[in-house]
C-alpha positions in Angstrom: 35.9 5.8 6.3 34.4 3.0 7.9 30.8 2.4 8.9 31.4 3.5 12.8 34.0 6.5 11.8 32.9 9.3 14.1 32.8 11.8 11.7 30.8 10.5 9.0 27.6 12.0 9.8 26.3 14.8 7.3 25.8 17.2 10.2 29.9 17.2 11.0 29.9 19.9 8.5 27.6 22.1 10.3 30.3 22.5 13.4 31.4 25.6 12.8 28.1 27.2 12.5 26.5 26.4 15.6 26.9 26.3 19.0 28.1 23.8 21.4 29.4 21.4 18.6 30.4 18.8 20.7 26.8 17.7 21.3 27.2 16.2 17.7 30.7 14.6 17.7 30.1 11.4 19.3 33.7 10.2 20.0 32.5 7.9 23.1 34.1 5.0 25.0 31.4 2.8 24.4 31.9 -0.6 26.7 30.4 -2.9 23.9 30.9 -3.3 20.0 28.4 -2.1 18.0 26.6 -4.6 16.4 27.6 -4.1 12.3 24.2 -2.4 10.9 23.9 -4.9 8.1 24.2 -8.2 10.3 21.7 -6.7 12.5 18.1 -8.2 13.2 16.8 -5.4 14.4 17.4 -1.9 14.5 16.8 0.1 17.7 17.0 3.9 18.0 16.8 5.5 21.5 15.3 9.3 21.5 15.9 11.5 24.0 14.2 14.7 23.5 17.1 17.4 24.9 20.3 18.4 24.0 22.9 15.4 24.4 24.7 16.9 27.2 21.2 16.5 29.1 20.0 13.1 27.4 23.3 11.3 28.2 22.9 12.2 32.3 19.3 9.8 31.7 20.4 6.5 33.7 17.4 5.0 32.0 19.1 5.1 28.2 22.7 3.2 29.5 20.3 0.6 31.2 17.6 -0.1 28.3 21.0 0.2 25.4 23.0 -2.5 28.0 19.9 -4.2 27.9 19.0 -4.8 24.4 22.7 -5.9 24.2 22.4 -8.6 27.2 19.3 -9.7 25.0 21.7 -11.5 22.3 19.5 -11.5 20.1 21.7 -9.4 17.6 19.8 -5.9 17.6 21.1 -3.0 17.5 20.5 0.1 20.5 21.6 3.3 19.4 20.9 6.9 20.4 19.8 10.0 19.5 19.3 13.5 20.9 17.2 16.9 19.5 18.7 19.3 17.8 19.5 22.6 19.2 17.8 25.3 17.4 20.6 26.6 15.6 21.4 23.1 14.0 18.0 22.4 13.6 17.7 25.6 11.4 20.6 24.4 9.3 19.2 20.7 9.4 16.3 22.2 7.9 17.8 24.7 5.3 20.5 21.7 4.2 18.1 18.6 3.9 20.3 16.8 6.5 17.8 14.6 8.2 18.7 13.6 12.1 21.2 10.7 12.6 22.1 8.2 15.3 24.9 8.9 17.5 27.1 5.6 16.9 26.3 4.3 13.6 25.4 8.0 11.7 23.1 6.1 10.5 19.4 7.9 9.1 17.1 7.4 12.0 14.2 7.1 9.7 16.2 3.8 8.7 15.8 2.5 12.1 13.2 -0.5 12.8 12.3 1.2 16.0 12.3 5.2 16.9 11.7 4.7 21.0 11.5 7.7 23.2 11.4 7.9 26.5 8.5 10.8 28.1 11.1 12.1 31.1 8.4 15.5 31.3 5.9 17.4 29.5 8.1 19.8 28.4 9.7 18.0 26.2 6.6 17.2 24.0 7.8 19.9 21.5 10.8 18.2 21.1 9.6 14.9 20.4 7.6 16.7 17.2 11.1 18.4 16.3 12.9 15.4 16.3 10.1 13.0 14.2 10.4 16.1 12.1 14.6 16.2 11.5 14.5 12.3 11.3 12.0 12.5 7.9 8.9 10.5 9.7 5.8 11.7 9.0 4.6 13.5 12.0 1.3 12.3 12.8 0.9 8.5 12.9 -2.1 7.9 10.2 0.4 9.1 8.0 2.9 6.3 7.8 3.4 3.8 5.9 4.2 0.0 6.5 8.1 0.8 5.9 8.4 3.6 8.2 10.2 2.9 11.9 7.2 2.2 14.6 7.3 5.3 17.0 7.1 4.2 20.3 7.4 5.6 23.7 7.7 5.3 27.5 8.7 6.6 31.3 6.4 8.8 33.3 4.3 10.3 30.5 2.9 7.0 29.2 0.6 6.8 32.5 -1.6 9.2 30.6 -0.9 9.0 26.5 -3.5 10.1 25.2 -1.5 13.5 25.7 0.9 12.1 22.9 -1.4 10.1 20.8 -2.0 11.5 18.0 2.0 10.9 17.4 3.1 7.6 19.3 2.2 4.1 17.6 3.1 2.7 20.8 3.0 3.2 24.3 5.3 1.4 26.8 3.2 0.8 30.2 5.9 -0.2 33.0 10.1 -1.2 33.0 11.9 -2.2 29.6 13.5 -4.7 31.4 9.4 -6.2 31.6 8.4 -5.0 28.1 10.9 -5.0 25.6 12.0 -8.8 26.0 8.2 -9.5 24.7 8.0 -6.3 22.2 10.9 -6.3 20.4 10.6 -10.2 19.1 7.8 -9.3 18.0 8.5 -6.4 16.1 11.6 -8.7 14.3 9.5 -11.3 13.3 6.5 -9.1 11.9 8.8 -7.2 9.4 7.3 -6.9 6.1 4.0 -7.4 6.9 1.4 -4.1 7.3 1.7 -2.0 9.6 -1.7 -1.5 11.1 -1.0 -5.9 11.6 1.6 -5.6 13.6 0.4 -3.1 15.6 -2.7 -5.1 15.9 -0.8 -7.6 17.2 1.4 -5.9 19.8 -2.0 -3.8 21.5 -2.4 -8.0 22.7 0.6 -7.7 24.7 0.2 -7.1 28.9 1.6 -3.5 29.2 1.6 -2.4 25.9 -1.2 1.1 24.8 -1.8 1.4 21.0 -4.4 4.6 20.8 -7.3 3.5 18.5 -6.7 0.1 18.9 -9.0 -2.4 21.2 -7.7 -3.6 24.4 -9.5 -5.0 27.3 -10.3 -2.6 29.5 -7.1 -1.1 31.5 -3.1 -1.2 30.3 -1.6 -2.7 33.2 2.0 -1.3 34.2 4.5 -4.4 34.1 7.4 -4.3 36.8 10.0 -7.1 37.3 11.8 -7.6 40.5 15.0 -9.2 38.4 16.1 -5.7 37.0 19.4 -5.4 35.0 22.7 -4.3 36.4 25.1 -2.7 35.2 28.7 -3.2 34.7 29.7 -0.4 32.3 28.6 2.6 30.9 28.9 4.6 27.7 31.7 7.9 28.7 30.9 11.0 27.1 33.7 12.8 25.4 32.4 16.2 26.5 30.8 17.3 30.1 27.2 16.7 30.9 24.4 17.6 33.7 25.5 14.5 35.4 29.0 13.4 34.6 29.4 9.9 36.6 28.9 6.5 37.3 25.5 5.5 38.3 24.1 2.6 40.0 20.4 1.9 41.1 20.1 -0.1 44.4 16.2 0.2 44.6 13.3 0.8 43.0 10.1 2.4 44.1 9.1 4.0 47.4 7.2 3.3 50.5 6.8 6.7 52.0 3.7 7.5 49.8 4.6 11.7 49.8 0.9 12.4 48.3 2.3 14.9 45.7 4.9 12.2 44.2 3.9 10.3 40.8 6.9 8.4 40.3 6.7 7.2 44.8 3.0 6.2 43.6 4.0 4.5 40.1 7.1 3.0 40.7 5.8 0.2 44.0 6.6 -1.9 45.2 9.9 -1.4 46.5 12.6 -3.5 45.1 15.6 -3.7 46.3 18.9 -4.8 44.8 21.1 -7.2 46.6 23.9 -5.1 48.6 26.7 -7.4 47.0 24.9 -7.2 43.3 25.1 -3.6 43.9 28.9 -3.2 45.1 30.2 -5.4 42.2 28.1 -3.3 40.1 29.9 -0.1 41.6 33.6 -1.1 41.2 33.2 -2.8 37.8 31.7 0.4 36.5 34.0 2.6 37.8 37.0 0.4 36.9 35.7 0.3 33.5 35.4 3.9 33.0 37.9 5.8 35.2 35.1 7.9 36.4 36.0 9.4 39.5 32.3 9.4 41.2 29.2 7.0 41.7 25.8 8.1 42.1 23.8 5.6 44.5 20.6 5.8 42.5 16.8 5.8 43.7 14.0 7.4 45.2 15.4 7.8 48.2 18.6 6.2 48.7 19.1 6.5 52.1 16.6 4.3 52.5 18.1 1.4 51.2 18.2 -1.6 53.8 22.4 -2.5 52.7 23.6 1.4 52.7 25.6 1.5 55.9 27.0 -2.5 54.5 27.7 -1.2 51.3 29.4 2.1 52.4 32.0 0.2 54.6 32.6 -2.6 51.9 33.5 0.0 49.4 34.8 3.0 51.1 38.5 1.3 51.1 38.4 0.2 47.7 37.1 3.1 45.9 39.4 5.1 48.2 42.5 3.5 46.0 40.9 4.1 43.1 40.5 8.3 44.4 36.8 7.6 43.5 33.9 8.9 45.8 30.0 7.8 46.2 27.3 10.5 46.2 23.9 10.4 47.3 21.5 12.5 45.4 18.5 12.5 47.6 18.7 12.6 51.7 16.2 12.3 54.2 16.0 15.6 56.9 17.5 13.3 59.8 20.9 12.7 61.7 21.4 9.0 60.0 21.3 11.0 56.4 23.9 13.8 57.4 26.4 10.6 58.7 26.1 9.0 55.8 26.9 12.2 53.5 29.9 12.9 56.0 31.0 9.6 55.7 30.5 9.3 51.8 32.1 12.7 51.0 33.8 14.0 54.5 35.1 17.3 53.6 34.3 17.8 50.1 30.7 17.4 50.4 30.7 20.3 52.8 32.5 22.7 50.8 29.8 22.1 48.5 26.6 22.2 51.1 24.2 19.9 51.5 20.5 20.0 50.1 17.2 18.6 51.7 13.5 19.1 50.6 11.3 19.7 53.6 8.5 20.4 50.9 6.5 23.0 53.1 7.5 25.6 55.6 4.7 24.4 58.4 4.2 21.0 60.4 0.2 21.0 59.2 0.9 21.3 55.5 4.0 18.4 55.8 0.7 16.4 57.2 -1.4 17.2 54.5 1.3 16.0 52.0 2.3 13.2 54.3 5.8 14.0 53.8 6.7 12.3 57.6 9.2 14.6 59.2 8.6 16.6 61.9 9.6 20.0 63.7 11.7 18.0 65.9 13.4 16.6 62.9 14.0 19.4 60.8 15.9 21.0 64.0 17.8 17.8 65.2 18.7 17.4 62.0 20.1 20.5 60.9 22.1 20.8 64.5 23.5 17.7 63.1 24.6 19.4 60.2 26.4 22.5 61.6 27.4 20.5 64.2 29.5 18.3 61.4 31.2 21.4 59.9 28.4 22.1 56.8 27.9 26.2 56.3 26.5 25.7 53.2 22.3 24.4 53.6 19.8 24.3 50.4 16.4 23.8 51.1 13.7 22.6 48.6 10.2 23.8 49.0 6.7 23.6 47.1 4.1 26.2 46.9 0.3 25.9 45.2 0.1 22.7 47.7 -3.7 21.8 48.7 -4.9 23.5 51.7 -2.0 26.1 51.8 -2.9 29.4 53.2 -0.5 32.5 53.5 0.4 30.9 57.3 2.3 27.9 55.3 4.1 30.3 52.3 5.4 33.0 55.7 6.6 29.5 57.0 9.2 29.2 54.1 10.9 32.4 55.1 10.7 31.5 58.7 12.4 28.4 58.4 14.9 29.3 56.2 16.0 32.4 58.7 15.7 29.9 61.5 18.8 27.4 59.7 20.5 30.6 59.1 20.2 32.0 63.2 21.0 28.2 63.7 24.2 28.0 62.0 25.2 31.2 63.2 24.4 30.2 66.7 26.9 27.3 66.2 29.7 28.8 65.3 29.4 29.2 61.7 30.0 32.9 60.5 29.8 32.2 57.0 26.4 30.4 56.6 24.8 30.7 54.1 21.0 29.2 53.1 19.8 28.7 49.4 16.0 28.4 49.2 14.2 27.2 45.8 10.8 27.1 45.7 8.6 25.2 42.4 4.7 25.5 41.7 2.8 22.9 43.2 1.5 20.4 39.8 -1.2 17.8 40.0 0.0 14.7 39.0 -2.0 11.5 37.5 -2.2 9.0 39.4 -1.2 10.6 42.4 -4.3 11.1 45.5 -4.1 15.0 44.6 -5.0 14.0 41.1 -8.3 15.7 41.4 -7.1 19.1 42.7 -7.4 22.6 41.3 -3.4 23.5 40.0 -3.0 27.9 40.9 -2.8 30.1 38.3 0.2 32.3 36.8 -1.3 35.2 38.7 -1.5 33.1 41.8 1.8 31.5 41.9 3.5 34.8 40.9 1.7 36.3 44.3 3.2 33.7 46.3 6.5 34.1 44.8 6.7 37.5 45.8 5.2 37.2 49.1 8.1 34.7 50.2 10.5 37.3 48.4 9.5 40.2 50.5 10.1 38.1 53.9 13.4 37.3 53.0 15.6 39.5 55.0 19.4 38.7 55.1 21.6 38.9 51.9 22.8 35.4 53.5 19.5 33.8 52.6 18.6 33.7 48.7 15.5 32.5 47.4 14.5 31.7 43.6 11.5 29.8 42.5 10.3 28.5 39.2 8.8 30.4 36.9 5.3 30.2 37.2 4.3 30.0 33.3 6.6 26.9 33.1 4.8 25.2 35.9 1.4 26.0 34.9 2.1 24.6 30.9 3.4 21.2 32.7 -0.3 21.0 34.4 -1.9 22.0 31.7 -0.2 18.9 29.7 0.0 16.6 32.6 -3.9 15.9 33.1 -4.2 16.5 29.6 -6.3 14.5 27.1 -6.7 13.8 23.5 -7.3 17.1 22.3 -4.3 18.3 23.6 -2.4 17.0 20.8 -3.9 19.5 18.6 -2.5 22.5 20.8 0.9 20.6 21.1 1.4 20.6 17.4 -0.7 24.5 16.9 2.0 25.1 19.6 5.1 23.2 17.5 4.2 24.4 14.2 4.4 28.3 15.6 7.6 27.8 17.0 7.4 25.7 19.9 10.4 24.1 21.2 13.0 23.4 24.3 9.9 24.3 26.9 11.7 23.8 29.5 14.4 25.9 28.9 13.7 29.7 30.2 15.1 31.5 27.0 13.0 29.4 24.7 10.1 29.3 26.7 7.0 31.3 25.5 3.6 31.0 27.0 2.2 33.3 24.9 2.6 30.7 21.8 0.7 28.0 24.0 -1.9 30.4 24.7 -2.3 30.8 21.2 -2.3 27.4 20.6 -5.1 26.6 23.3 -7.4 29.8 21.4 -6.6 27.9 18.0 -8.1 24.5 19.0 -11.1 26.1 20.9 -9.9 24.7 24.3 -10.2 26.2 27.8 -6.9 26.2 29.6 -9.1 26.6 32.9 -10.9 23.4 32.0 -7.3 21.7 32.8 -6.5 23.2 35.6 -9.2 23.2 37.7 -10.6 20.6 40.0 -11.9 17.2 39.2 -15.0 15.4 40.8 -13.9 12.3 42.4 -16.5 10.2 40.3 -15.3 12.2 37.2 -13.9 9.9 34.7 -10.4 11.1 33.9 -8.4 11.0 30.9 -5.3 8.4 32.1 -7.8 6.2 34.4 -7.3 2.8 31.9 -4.1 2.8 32.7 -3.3 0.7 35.8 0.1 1.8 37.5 -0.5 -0.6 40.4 -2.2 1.5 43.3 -5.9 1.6 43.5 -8.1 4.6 42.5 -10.1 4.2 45.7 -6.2 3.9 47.7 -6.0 7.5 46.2 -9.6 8.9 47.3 -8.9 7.6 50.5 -5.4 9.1 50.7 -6.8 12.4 49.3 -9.5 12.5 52.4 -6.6 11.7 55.0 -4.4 15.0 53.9 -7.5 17.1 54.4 -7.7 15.5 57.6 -4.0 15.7 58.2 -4.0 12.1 58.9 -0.2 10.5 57.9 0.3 7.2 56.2 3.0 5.0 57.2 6.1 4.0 55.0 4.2 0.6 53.1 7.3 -1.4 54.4 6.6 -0.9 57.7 2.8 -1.0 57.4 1.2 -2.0 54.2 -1.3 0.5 53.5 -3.7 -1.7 51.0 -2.4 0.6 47.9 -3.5 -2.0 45.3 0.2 -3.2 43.9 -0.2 -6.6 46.4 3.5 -6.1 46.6 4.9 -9.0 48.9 6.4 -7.5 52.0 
């Protein structure tokens, strides 16, 4: 067999004993050679903590891997995914330790073991993976020959969380970080490893827990990102099976809830003809019949209308459509999702996330639609031939009272009557409905997240208002949501309860049949720690956990922006009105 034959990993031989066994095959099209293992200079291994079928629908992992390769520097990017618990059992039983998806190679061979943080969920499975790859598990442990352990995305802004098991934390964009890291980490082979890391803790952007740095982490951001001309194919269906193309980053409507809208600014825009030859080379490489127009909120970006026309004819020989996965509640989003998709995308509904059922409590969160909007907007909608309407909602939001939660139910029978009204028979409205989580970084930072009990009780209170079989509601499970707060404004101690938590059984927390709260309740009692201590408020001069790290915006931008929801003052969209956030982003 040779070195990249697809089946000569150690787990092929586990197939027929677990479930799902194409999450282990490999077979890709992969757009780029591998680069041979021993000609390599260094040694890259790409975690994602989830199944593959989950971790291959992460844009971020086909932009760092095309990356690395548009580095030519000779290093090699390669993936790898958890375990599910069946394989993992028979990892375990067997001795076969967890391998890389291209070259099945060891990962413990790998220089590097980088994961990315997508949600705090998925802590457990970081552990289970550091576990299956033969790394010791807590970082004092390791010696100088063992792969650095390093990490980023959205839970770096406050590692501590993860300290006790990350050697490195990854402040800001790869495209910023890794062209300084990686060098480094090639030409200090061989020597200790507490030198090296020594070493890299001097780098802008870069957190290594119990090692000096000079006061705050800054966040490093480039407005050069990479593009993308090609993507790896999957050989089996996943979450998100198409093309994908970015066309901005960040966001300037400053929705007070939203940590990646506060950590990602300034906007950055890719230019419209950048991101068309992006589209068609991607899809002409791949044969993939869709392309995702990536970003925070896409129909925001400046070229969209330009970039529809230029590519609508040529994607239309290629029987290939564009998708939008997030839309403003207005009449320019529902033309461009007719335009984009026509008839299809109304067989299949369309979704928008008015957040809260009243006008006060969208002030409060400064989400910046308005009654007149939501209505306009969804007369657009039936108007255009859609029957099919979900609507995204939050509850636990600061200042909500039992007004806002009856608000849900009212609205969502009002698009119902609507449609009805219009012609449309068959509507139908699907309403979800998540737990509210205080974010870092974010001005409702400092609030108190609801309880189980409390979340449950809101639940059910929207529950009983709903009133037509037409309308269905479901929201997420409240012990799911109130673990993800209880690990977001973590701190150092938490590390103890996430491995008390691993080592009883913890894993794939955000998956419902794995799930159990009990365990992390447990785990909390173990370590002496107060889960009430997490989720309650925070004094504004309190000194939090994550507050030396510097994503950009300013602490006092936050107070300021926390005073304004109680006041129901709005914020402007930063591109229209800079609104002093710190970042000194250059409109």
């Amino acid at each position: 067999m040779t070195e990249f034959d697809e089946f000569s990993s150690p787990q092929w031989r586990l197939m027929s004993q677990v479930s799902r066994p194409s999450r282990y095959c490999g077979s890709e099209w992969r757009p780029y050679p591998p680069v041979s293992w021993d000609d390599a200079k260094l040694r890259v291994c790409l975690a994602f903590p989830d199944v593959y079928e989950v971790g291959m629908s992460y844009y971020g992992f086909q932009l760092i891997g095309s990356f690395i390769a548009s580095m030519g520097r000779g290093y090699i990017a390669d993936r790898a995914y958890c375990s599910w618990p069946d394989m993992k059992e028979l990892m375990q039983q067997q001795k076969i330790p967890l391998t890389s998806t291209e070259h099945k190679k060891p990962v413990k061979d790998f220089d590097v073991l980088a994961f990315t943080l997508p949600h705090e969920t998925s802590y457990t499975n970081i552990l289970t993976m550091i576990f299956l790859a033969g790394v010791p598990m807590e970082k004092f442990m390791r010696r100088d020959d063992t792969p650095l352990v390093i990490a980023g995305g959205y839970g770096a802004y406050n590692p501590d969380v993860m300290g006790r098991f990350i050697d490195v934390f990854c402040v800001g964009e790869a495209e910023a970080l890794l062209p300084e890291l990686l060098p480094l980490i090639e030409g200090t082979k061989g020597r200790p490893r507490s030198e090296r890391l020594t070493e890299i803790s001097r780098l802008p952007g870069f957190y290594v827990p119990e090692y000096p740095h000079d006061g705050l982490v800054e966040r490093q951001y480039t407005h050069q990102f990479h593009t993308l001309h090609s993507m790896i194919v999957p050989s089996v269906g996943i979450v998100h099976d198409r093309a994908a193309v970015e066309l901005f980053r960040g966001c300037g409507r400053g929705c007070r809830f939203c940590q990646a809208g506060m950590t990602n600014r300034p906007v950055r825009e890719r230019p419209e003809p950048q991101a068309a030859r992006s589209i068609l080379d991607i899809v002409a490489s791949t044969g993939y019949e869709e392309a995702g127009l990536l970003s925070l909120a896409s129909c925001d970006y400046s070229g969209i209308e330009t970039l529809i026309d230029d590519l609508s004819p040529v994607l239309n020989e290629r029987r290939a459509k564009l998708s939008l996965p997030s839309l403003r509640m207005d009449g320019f989003s529902v033309g461009l999702a007719e335009k984009l998709e026509g008839i299809r995308s109304k067989h299949g509904g369309i979704t928008f996330a008015p957040e809260a059922g009243t006008q006060r409590l969208r002030d409060v969160i400064n989400k910046g639609i308005t009654e007149d909007m939501i209505t306009s907007c969804l007369t657009e909608i039936f108007s255009r031939g859609w029957e099919r309407v979900k609507l995204y909602f939050m509850m636990g939001l600061p200042t909500e009272t039992d007004d806002d939660l009856d608000a849900i139910a009212e609205l969502s029978h009002m698009t119902l009557k609507l449609g009805r009204s219009l012609g449309h028979k068959r509507t139908t409205v699907s309403v979800s409905v998540s737990g509210f989580v205080p974010k870092p970084h974010t001005p409702f930072q400092w609030e108190r997240q609801n309880s189980i009990d409390e979340l449950r009780e809101k639940g059910r209170r929207i529950k009983s208002q709903i009133h037509d079989r037409a309308v269905s509601l479901s929201y997420h499970e409240p012990e799911q949501t109130f673990l993800e707060g209880l690990l977001s404004r973590g701190d150092k101690n938490t590390a103890d309860v996430i491995l008390t938590a691993w080592n009883n059984g913890a894993s794939f927390d955000s998956w419902t049949e794995h799930f159990s709260l009990q365990r992390w309740l447990e785990a909390f009692g173990h370590c002496g720690l107060d889960t009430e201590h997490y989720t309650r408020e925070r004094q504004e001069d309190e000194i939090l956990p994550w507050d030396f790290v510097n994503v950009g915006v300013s602490k006092n931008f936050l107070k300021h922006e926390r005073h304004k929801a109680y006041s129901g003052k709005l914020t402007p969209d930063c591109r229209i009105s800079c609104s002093a956030c710190g970042v000194g982003c250059r409109l």
